[in-house]
C-alpha positions in Angstrom: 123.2 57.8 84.2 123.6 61.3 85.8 122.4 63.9 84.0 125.7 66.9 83.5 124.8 70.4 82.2 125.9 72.1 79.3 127.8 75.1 79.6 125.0 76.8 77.9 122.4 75.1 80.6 124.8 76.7 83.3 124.7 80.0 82.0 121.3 80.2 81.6 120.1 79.1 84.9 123.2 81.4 86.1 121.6 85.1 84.2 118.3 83.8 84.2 116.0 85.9 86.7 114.7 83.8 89.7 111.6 84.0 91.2 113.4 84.3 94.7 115.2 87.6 93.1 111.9 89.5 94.2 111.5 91.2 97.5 107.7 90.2 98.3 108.0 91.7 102.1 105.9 90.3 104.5 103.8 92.8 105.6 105.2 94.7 108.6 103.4 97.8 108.6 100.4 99.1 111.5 98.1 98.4 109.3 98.9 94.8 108.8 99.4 93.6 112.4 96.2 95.6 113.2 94.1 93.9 110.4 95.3 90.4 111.0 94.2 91.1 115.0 91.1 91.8 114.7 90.8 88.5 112.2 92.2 86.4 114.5 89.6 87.9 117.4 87.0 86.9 115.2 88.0 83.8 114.1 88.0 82.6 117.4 84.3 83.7 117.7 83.5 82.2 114.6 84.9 79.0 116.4 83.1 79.5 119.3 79.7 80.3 117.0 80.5 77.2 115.4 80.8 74.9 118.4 78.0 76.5 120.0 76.0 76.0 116.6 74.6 79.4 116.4 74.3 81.0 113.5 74.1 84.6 114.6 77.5 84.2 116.7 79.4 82.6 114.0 78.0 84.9 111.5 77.3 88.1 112.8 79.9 87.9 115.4 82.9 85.9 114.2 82.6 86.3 110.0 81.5 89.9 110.6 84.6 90.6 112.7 86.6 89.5 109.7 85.3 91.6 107.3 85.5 94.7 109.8 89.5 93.7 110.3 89.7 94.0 106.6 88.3 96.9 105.9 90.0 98.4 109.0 93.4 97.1 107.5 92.5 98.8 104.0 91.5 101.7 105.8 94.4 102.5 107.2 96.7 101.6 104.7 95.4 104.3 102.4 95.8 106.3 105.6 99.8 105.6 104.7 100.1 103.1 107.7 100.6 100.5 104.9 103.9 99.0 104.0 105.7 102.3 102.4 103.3 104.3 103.9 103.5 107.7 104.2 103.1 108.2 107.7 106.0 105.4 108.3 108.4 106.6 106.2 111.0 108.0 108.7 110.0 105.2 111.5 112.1 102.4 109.9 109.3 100.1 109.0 
């Protein structure tokens, strides 16, 4: 048996907010791009580290890349080349 809605079911999912109704963005800012880049550089030497079974490469070189790609990223958001930055306010990002 098929399950029909109410008219009061239908009006409620119509007014009722949706989780899609919020603009999330995806991130396409300087800062962004440049932050993911350097991640992805080291995770490929954390791959390599980790093939190569080193310690220091897949630590020091890969997992520390990471962390520098973050904190490069954070660094230059609060510079305003974040996602509403300041600086990118009249270049259409």
């Amino acid at each position: 048996m098929a399950h029909h809605a109410t008219a009061t079911e239908q009006e409620t999912a119509e007014t009722a907010p949706s989780i899609h109704d919020e603009v999330i963005g995806h991130g396409n800012s300087p800062a962004a791009w440049t932050c993911v880049l350097i991640m992805t550089v080291g995770c490929i030497i954390a791959c390599v580290g980790f093939i190569m079974a080193s310690n220091l490469v897949f630590w020091g070189g890969g997992i520390g890349i990471v962390v520098v790609g973050l904190i490069v990223g954070w660094i230059m958001k609060k510079a305003g080349y974040g996602v509403d930055g300041s600086k990118l306010q009249s270049s259409g990002h």
